[in-house]
TORPAKOL-32981 format. One record per residue (C-alpha): residue number from 1; residue in one letter; x, y, z. Coordinates in pm, whole numbers. Example, Ala and Ser with C-alpha at 12.3 -4.5 7.8 and 13.67 -1.06 7.14 Angstrom:
<pts>
 resi resn      x      y      z
    1    A   1230   -450    780
    2    S   1367   -106    714
</pts>
This chain:
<pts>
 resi resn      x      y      z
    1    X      0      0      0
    2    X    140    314   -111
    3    X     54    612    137
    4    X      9    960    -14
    5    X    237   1255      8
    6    X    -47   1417    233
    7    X    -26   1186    471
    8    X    343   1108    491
    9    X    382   1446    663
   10    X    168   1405    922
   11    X    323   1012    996
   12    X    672   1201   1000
   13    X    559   1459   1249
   14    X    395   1212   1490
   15    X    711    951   1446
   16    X    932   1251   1544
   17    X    753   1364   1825
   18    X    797   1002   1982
   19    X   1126   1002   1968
   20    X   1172   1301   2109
   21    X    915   1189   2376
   22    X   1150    859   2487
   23    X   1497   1022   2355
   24    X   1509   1181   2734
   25    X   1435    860   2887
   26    X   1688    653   2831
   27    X   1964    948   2728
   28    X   2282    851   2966
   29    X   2382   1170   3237
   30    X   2637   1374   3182
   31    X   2923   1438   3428
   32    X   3044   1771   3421
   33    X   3426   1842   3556
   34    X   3595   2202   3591
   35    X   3940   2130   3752
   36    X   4142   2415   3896
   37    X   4507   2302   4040
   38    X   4341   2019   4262
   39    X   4054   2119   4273
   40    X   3726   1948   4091
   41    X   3402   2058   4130
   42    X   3103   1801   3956
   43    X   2777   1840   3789
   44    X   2559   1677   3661
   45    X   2283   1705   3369
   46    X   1987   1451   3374
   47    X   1738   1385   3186
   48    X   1398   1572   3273
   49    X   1194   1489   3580
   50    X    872   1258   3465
   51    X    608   1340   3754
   52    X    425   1071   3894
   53    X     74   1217   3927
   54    X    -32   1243   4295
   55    X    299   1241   4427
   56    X    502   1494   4569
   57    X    742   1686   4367
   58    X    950   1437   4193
   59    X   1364   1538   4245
   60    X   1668   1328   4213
   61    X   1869   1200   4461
   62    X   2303   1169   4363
   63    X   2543    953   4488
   64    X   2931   1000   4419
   65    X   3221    798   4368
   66    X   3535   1034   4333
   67    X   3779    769   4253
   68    X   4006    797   4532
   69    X   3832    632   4785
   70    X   3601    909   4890
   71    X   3251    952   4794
   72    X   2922   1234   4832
   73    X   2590   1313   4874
   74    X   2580   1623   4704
   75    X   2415   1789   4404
   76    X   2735   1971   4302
   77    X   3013   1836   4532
   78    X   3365   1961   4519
   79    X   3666   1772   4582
   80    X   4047   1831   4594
   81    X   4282   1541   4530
   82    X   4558   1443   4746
   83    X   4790   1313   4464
   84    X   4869   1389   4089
   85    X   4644   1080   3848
   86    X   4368   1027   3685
   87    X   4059    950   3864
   88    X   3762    746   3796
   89    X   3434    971   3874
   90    X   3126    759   3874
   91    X   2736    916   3956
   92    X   2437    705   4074
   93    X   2153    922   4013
   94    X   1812    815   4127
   95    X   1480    965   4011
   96    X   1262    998   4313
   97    X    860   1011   4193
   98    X    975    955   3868
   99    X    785    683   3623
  100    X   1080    684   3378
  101    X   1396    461   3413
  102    X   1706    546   3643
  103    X   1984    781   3458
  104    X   2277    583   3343
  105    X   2644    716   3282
  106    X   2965    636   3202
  107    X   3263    658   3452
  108    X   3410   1032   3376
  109    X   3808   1068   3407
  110    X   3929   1344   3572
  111    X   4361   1442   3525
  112    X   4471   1628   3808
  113    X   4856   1806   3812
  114    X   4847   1922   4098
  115    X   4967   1774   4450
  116    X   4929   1908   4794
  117    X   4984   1740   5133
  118    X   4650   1846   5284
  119    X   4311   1827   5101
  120    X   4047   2058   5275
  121    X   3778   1854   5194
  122    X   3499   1825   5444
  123    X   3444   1400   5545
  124    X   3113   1251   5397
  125    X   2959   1205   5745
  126    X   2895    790   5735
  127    X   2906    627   6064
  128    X   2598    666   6260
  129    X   2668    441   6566
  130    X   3020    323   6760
  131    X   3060     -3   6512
  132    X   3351    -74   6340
  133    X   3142   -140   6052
  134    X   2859     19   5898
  135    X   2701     -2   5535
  136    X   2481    220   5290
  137    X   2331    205   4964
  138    X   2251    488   4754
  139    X   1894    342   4670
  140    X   1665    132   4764
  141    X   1648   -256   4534
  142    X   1419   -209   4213
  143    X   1423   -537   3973
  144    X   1644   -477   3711
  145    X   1869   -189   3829
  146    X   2221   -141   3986
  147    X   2273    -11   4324
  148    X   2568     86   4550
  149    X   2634    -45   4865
  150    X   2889    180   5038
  151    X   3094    -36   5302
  152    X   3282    145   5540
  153    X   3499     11   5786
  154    X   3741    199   6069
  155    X   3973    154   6354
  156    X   3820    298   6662
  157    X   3876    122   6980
  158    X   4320     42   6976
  159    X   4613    237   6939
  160    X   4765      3   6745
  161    X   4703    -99   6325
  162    X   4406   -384   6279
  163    X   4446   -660   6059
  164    X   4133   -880   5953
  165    X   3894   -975   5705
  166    X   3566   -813   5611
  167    X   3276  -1036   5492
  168    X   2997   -922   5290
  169    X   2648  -1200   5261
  170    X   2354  -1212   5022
  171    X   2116  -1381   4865
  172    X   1930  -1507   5163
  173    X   1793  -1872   5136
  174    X   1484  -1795   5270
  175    X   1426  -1680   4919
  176    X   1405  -1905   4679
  177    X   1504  -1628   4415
  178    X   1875  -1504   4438
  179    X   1860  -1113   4463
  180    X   2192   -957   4394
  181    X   2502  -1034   4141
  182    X   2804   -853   4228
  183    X   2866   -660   3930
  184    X   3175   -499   4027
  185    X   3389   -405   4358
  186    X   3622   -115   4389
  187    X   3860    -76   4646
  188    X   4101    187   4758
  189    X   4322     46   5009
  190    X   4423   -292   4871
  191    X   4198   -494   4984
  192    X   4208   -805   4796
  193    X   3971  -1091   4746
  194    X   4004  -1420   4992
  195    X   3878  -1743   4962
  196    X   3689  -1928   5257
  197    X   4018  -2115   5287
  198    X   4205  -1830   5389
  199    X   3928  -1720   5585
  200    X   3940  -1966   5820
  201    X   4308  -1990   5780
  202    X   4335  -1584   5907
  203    X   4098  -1700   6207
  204    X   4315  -1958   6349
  205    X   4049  -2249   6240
  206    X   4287  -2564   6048
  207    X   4066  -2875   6130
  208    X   4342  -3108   6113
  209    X   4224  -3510   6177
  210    X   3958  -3376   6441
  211    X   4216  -3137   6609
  212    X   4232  -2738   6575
  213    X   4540  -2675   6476
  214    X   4756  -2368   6631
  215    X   4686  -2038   6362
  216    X   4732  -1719   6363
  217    X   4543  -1682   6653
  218    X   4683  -1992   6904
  219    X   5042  -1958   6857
  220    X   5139  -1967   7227
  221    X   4868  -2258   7244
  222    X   4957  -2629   7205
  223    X   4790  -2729   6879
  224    X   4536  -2974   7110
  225    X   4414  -2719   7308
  226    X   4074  -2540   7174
  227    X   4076  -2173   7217
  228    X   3719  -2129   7336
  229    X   3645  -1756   7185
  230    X   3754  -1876   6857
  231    X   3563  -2146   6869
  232    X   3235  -1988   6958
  233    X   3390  -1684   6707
  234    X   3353  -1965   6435
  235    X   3054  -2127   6499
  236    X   2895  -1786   6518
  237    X   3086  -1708   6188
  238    X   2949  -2052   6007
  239    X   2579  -1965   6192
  240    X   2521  -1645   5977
  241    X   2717  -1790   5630
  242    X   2461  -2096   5664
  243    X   2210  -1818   5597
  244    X   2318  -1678   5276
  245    X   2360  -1813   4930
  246    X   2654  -1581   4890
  247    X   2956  -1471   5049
  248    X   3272  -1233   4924
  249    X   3523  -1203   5164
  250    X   3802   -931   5159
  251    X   4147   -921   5354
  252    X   4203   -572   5506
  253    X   4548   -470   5642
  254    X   4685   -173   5868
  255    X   4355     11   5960
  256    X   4519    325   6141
  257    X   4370    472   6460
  258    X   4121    642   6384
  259    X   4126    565   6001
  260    X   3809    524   5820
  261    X   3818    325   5447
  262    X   3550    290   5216
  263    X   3458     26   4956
  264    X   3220     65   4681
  265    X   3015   -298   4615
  266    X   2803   -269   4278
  267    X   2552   -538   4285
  268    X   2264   -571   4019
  269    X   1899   -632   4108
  270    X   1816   -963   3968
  271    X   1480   -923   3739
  272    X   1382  -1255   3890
  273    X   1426  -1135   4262
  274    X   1103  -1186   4467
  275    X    848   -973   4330
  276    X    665   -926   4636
  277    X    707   -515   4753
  278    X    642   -596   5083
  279    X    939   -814   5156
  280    X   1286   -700   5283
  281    X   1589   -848   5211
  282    X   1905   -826   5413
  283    X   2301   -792   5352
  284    X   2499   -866   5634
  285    X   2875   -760   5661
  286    X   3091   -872   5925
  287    X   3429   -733   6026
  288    X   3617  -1035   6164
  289    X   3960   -881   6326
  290    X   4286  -1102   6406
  291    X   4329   -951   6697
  292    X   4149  -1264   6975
  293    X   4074   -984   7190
  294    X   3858   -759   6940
  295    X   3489   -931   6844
  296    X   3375  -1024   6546
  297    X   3120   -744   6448
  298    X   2782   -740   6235
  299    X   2626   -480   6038
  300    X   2257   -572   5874
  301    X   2136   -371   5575
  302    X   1790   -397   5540
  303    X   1647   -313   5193
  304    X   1245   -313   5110
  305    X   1232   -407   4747
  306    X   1028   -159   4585
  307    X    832   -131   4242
  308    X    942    266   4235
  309    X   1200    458   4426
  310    X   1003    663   4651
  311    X   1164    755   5007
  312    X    832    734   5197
  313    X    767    364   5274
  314    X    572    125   5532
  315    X    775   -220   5563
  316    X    703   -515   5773
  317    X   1010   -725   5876
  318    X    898  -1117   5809
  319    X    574  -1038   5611
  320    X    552  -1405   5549
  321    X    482  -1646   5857
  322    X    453  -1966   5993
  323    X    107  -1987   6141
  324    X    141  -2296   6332
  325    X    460  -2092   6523
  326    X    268  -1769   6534
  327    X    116  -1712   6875
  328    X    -92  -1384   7006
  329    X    232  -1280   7191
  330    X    461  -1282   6889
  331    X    606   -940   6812
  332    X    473   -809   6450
  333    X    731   -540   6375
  334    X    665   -234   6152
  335    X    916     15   5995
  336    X    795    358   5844
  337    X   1019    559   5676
  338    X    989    941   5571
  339    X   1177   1210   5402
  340    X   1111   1593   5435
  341    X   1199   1667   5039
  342    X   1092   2039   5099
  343    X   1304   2359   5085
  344    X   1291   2383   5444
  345    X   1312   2241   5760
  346    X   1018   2046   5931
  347    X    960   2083   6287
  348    X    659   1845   6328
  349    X    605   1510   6136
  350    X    285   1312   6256
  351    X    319    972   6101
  352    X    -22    798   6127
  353    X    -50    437   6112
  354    X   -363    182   6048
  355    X   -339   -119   6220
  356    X   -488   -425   6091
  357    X   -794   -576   6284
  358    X   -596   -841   6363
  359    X   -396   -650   6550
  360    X   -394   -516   6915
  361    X   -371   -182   6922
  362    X   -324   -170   7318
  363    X     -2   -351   7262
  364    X    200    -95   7058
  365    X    536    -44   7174
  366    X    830    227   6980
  367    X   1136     23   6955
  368    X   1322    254   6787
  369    X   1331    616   6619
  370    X   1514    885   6435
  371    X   1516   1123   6546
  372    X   1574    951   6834
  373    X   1354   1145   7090
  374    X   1220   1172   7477
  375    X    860   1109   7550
  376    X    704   1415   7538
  377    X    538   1388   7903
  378    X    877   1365   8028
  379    X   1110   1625   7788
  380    X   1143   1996   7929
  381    X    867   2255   7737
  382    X    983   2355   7397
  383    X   1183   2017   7386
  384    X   1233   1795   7086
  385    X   1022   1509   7179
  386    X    755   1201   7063
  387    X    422   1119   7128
  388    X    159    822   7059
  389    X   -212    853   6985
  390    X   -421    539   6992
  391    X   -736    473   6875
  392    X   -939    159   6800
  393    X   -772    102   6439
  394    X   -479    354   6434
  395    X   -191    462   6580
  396    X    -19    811   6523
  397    X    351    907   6644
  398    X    402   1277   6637
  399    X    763   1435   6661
  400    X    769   1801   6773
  401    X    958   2018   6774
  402    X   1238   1877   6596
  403    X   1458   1972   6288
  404    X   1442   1761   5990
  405    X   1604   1913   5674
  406    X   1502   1915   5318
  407    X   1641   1780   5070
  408    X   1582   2128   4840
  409    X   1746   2317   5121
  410    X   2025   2528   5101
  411    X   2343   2332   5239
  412    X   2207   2048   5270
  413    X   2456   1760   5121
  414    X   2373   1445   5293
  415    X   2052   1283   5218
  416    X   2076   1059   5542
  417    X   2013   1399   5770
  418    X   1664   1432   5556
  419    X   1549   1091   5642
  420    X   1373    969   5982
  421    X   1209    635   6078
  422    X    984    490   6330
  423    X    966    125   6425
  424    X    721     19   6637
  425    X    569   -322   6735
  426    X    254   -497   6817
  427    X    103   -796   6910
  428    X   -225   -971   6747
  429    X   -562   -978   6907
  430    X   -820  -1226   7019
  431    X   -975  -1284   6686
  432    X   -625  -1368   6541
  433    X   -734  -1630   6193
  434    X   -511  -1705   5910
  435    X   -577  -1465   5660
  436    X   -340  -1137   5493
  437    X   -377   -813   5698
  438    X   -273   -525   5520
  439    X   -147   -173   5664
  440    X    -72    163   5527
  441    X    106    514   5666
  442    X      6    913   5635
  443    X    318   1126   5681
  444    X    258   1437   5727
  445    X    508   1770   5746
  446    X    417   2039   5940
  447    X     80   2154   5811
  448    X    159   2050   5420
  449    X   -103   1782   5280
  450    X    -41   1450   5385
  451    X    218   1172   5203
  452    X     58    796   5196
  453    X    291    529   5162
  454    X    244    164   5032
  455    X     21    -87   5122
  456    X    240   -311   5369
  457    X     66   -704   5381
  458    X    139   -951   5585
  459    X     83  -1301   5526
  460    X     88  -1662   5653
  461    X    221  -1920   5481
  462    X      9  -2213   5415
  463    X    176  -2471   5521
  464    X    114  -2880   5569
  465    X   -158  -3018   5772
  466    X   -144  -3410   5797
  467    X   -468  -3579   5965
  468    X   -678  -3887   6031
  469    X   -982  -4016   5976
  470    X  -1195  -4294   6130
  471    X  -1542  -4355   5959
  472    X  -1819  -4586   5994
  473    X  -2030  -4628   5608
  474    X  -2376  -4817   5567
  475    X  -2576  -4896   5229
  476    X  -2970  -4774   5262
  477    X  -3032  -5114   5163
  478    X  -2912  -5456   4986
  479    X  -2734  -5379   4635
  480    X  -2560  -5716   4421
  481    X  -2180  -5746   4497
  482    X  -2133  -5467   4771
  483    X  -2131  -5502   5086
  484    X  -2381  -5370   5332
  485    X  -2184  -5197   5588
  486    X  -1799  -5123   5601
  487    X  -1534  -4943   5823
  488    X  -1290  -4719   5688
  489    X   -932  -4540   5828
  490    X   -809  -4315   5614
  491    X   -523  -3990   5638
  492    X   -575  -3618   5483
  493    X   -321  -3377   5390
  494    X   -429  -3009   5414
  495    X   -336  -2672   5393
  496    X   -274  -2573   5783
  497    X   -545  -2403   5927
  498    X   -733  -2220   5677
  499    X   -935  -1956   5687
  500    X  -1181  -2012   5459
  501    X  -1117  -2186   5126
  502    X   -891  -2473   5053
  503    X   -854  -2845   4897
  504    X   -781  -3117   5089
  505    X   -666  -3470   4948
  506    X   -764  -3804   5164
  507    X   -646  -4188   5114
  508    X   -897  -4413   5283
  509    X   -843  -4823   5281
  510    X  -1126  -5026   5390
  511    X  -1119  -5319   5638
  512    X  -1159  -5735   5458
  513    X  -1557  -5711   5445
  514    X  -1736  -6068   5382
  515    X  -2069  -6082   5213
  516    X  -2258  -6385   5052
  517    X  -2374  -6336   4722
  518    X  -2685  -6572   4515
  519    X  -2633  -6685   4217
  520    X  -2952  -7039   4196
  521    X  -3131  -7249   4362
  522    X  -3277  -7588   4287
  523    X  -3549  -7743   4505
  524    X  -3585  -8116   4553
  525    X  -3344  -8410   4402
  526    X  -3173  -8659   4489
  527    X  -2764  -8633   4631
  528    X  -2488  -8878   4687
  529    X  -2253  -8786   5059
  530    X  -2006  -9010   5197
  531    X  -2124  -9272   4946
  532    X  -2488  -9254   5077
  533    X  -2780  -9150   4922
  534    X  -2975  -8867   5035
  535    X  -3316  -8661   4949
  536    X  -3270  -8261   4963
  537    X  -3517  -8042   4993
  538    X  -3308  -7766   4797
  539    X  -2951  -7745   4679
  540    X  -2813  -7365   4569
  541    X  -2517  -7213   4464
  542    X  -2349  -6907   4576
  543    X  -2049  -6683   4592
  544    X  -1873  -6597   4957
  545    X  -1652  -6240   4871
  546    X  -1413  -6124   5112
  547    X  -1279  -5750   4976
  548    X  -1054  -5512   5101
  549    X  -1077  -5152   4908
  550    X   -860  -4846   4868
  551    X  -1013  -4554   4801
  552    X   -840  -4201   4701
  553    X  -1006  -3843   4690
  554    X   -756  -3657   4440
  555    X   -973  -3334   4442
  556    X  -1142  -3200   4754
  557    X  -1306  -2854   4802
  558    X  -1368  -2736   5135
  559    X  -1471  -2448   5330
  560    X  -1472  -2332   5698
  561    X  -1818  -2076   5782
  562    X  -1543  -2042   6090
  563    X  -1401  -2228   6328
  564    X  -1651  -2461   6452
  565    X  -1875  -2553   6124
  566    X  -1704  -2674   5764
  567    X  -1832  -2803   5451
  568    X  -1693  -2991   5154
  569    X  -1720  -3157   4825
  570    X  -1488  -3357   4569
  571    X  -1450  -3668   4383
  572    X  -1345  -3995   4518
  573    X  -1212  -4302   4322
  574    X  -1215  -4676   4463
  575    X  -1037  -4963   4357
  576    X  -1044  -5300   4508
  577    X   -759  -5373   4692
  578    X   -765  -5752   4759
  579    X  -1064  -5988   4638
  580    X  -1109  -6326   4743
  581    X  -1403  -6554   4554
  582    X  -1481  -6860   4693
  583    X  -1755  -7071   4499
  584    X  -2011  -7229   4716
  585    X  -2227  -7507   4700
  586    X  -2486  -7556   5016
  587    X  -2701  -7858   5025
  588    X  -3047  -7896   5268
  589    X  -3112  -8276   5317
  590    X  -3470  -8409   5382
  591    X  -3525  -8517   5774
  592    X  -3716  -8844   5622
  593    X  -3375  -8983   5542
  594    X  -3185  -8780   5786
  595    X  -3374  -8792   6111
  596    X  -3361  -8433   6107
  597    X  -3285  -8161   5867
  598    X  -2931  -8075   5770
  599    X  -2725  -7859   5633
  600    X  -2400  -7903   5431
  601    X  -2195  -7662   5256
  602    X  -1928  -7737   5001
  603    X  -1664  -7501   4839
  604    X  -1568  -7590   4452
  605    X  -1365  -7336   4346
  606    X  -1159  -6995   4513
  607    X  -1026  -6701   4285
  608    X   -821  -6381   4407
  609    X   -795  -6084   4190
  610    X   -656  -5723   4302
  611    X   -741  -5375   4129
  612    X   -992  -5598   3897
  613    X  -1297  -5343   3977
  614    X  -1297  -4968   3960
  615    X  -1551  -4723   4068
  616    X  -1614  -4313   4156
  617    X  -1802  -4122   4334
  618    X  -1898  -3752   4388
  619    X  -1952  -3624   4752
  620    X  -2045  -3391   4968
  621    X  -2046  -3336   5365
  622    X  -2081  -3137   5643
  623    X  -1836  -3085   5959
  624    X  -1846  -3004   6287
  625    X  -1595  -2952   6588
  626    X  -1254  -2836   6546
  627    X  -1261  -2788   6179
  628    X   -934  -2578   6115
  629    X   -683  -2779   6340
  630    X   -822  -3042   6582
  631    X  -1101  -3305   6680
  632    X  -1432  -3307   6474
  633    X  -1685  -3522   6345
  634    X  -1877  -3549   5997
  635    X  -2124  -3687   5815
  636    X  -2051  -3760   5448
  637    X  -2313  -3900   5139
  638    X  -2145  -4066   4861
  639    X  -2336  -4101   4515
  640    X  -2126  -4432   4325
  641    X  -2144  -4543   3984
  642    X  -2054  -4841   3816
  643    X  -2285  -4956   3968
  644    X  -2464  -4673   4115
  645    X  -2581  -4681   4492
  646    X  -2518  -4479   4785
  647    X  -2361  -4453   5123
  648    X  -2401  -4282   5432
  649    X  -2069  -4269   5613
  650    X  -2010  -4115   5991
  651    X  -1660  -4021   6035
  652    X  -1424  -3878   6315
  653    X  -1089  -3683   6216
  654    X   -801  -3464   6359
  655    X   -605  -3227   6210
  656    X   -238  -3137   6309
</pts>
């Protein structure tokens, strides 16, 4: 089809205008460098801001690397350089209430000339607490994009240099999905990649025929001796590697008093990671020293994965549970995080919380907070302080009087002094059932319009219920080659306590049943026993069946009304398990030649066949008792066919 000149014009205008529509999407940032002497100062041009509608004013967020070990926050950071080179400058730019994709770039080298002794550069402010050890990342993990972790590691509590190895896990196995793949790690003070060999090698741990053998740590020791702090260090060291899929482990030499270092860990976000926005995944690092007397110190990083990078966010630790281990009492933490991303400073942030119905509300309790802050019935008037309000379904924590930056605020260069968190935890209420219960946040900033976060859900597993079943069946009356009455013990295997819903699959094998089954009869004649003649008054033939059956129900619907009343339907499918025919002959003899009447009985033949008949069955039943997990009874009606009858069956079963 040939298209007209009149409407190529139009097609080439529209075609255009799309491209120009994605070009800024996926256009890589562009580092900007003017260098004076030593002196660099960075910027940065990004693509434009796509606003998500609804949500506050979308902004990016930069991170740094400045290629000699040091690193910033800042928008437009400047940095002078110790030593003459060429440095590396890398950016990590995240778009904040953005819908398009994350800014890529390309590392930017910088050639400095220049050398001085001192660099007046002001120190990234990293270390929050007195660890040895701390870690950041410069976003939060989105499927499919890069992030930086920021390790940092110091000398703080001897005089002397510290030698040891730093450990950094992933990948928990509680997830089946892997979530990270180191892309790349860049290092400053030649740090250098160990193996688990040399790991245990550095910590004085040889096994050695059963024995320990003396390391670096047990030199003065006989080789048979077991130095007890190792050996708890090590099993506390193999405790938290048995919980990862992943370990990288780094030697680090001659930390200086004082001395802080820095290591910049690029990991990808897996696409397949666990989808699920309400879960959070941990990295662990671990500074194991040489020296016996230091401990072995742990740092978690705990990371919500999120569907879009937004700094306001509700996350439950351990969404997922174990229901059967989940008691009333069990502590169901919460974690809200905010961000003032104003020009100015907030004073007052009133985070507002629903709680679930599940829930207790009564039982609230603030574990932790930042700013961290006095109760406010107990801080001095005018004081920074926190408050709680409880209602029926909500909680609210209000900070007054405090100062949290903005992120658009003059001077303000690290993102971390913008943030604040509460976590808080509750306990579950008297109607606590196995179903999701699902929470959300308000934040608001002084008296701007409030900021919701994400839905946070938490969820049971479902679990394995094994159970048995005892039941008692009857047949409303005689049918041909069935038997009248049988007793059945069977097992079930369920979902654990459900709520509502769920399938349930049962194996039931019946008890040998005997029944006698006709087949003629012949009245009068003439018979021949023990080589004497004798008149009968009849002589029949019949069939005596002894059957065992096995009976599966593949496919069971069921449903709890709550947790005292249940109801269910499926399919069932029997099979005989063991038949035994014997062929029967049974002879009445005439008293006139007897005396009295008699009666003799005389097998001719016996078969055995297994599996020979097959037969189903639709059903339906009603249940009463302990229907979720425990003792009930039932009362089941079974419809056969081939041939079609009924039963009536009476059963009792427990669930575990």
């Amino acid at each position: 089809m040939r298209l007209s000149p009149q409407l190529l014009l139009p097609l080439a205008f529209c075609c255009m205008q799309r491209v120009t529509a994605q070009a800024p999407d996926t256009a890589l940032a562009q580092i900007q460098a003017q260098t004076e002497d030593n002196r660099v100062k960075l910027q940065a041009v990004l693509r434009p801001l796509r606003q998500v509608a609804g949500a506050p004013e979308a902004f990016y967020s930069y991170f740094w690397e400045l290629g000699d070990g040091s690193f910033s926050f800042a928008k437009e950071p400047q940095h002078v350089y110790k030593d003459t080179g060429t440095y590396n400058i890398r950016l990590f730019a995240t778009n904040n209430y953005d819908d398009g994709k994350k800014p890529r770039s390309l590392p930017r080298p910088v050639k400095v000339k220049t050398k001085t002794i001192l660099a007046a550069n002001t120190p990234a402010t990293f270390f929050s607490g007195e660890g040895a050890l701390e870690m950041k990342a410069n976003c939060m993990p989105l499927p499919g994009e890069d992030m930086v972790v920021v390790l940092g590691y110091r000398n703080k509590k001897t005089s002397t240099p510290v030698n040891g190895s730093v450990m950094l896990l992933y990948n928990e196995k509680q997830f089946a999905q892997s979530s990270f793949d180191m892309a790349d790690a860049r290092t400053y003070h030649q740090e250098r990649k160990i193996g688990m060999d040399s790991l245990w090698a550095y910590a004085g741990w040889q096994p050695d025929n059963g024995k320990e053998k003396a390391g670096l740590f047990t030199a003065s020791a006989p080789y048979y001796e077991k130095p007890v702090a190792r050996t708890q260090l090590m099993q506390a060291l193999k405790q938290e590697i048995n919980t990862f899929q992943t370990q990288n482990v780094y030697r680090v030499e001659q930390v200086q008093q004082q001395e802080e270092r820095f290591m910049f860990l690029q990991l990808n976000t897996l696409p397949e990671m666990i989808k699920d926005t309400n879960a959070v995944v941990t990295i662990t690092g671990l500074f194991i020293p040489d020296d016996p007397a230091l401990e072995m110190e742990r740092f978690n990083l705990e990371l919500p994965i999120v569907a879009s990078h937004d700094p306001n966010k509700m996350m439950l630790k351990n969404s997922r549970m174990n229901y059967r281990v989940t008691g009333k009492s069990r502590d169901i933490v919460y974690k809200v995080r905010f961000q003032n991303t104003g020009k100015g400073p907030a004073k007052k942030v009133a985070v507002t919380v629903v709680v679930p119905g599940m829930l207790n509300t009564g039982t609230v309790e603030l574990v932790e907070s930042k700013p961290a802050c006095r109760w406010c019935d107990s801080a001095y008037a005018g004081g920074s302080c926190i408050d709680t309000i409880i209602h029926k379904d909500s909680v609210q924590f209000v900070f007054s009087n405090i100062y949290l930056p903005g992120t658009l605020q003059d001077g303000v260069n690290d993102p971390d002094s913008t943030m604040g968190y509460i976590k808080y935890k509750l306990h579950f209420g008297k109607g606590m059932v196995k179903r999701s219960f699902v929470s959300s946040a308000s934040i608001v900033f002084d008296k701007n319009e409030p900021i919701y976060t994400n839905r946070s859900t938490g969820r049971f597993k479902k679990g394995v219920s094994p159970g048995v079943i005892l039941g008692y069946g009857f047949l409303p009356g005689d049918k041909p080659d069935i038997g009248n009455r049988n007793t059945t013990l069977g097992v079930t295997l369920s979902e654990y306590a459900p709520y509502k819903r769920y399938w349930q699959w049962e194996l039931f094998v019946q008890r040998q049943s005997s029944y006698e089954h006709f087949i003629a009869r012949r009245d009068g004649g003439d018979t021949l026993i023990d080589n004497r003649d004798y008149k009968l008054i009849y002589r029949e033939r019949y069939n005596k069946v002894r059957v065992a059956t096995i009976e599966v129900v593949p496919l069971s619907l069921r449903y709890n009304f709550n947790s005292w009343l249940g109801a269910g339907t499926g399919v069932l499918v029997s099979a005989t398990l063991h038949k035994t025919t014997r062929q029967m002959y049974r002879a009445v003899i005439d008293p006139a030649t007897q005396g009295a009447p008699a009666l003799a009985d005389k097998e001719e033949t016996s078969t055995t066949n297994s599996f020979d008949t097959w037969r189903g069955a639709l059903f339906a039943d009603v249940q009463v008792g302990r229907v979720r997990v425990g003792p009930s009874i039932g009362f089941r009606f079974l419809q056969y066919t081939n041939p079609a009858y009924q039963v009536l069956m009476a059963y009792a079963s427990w669930k575990f």
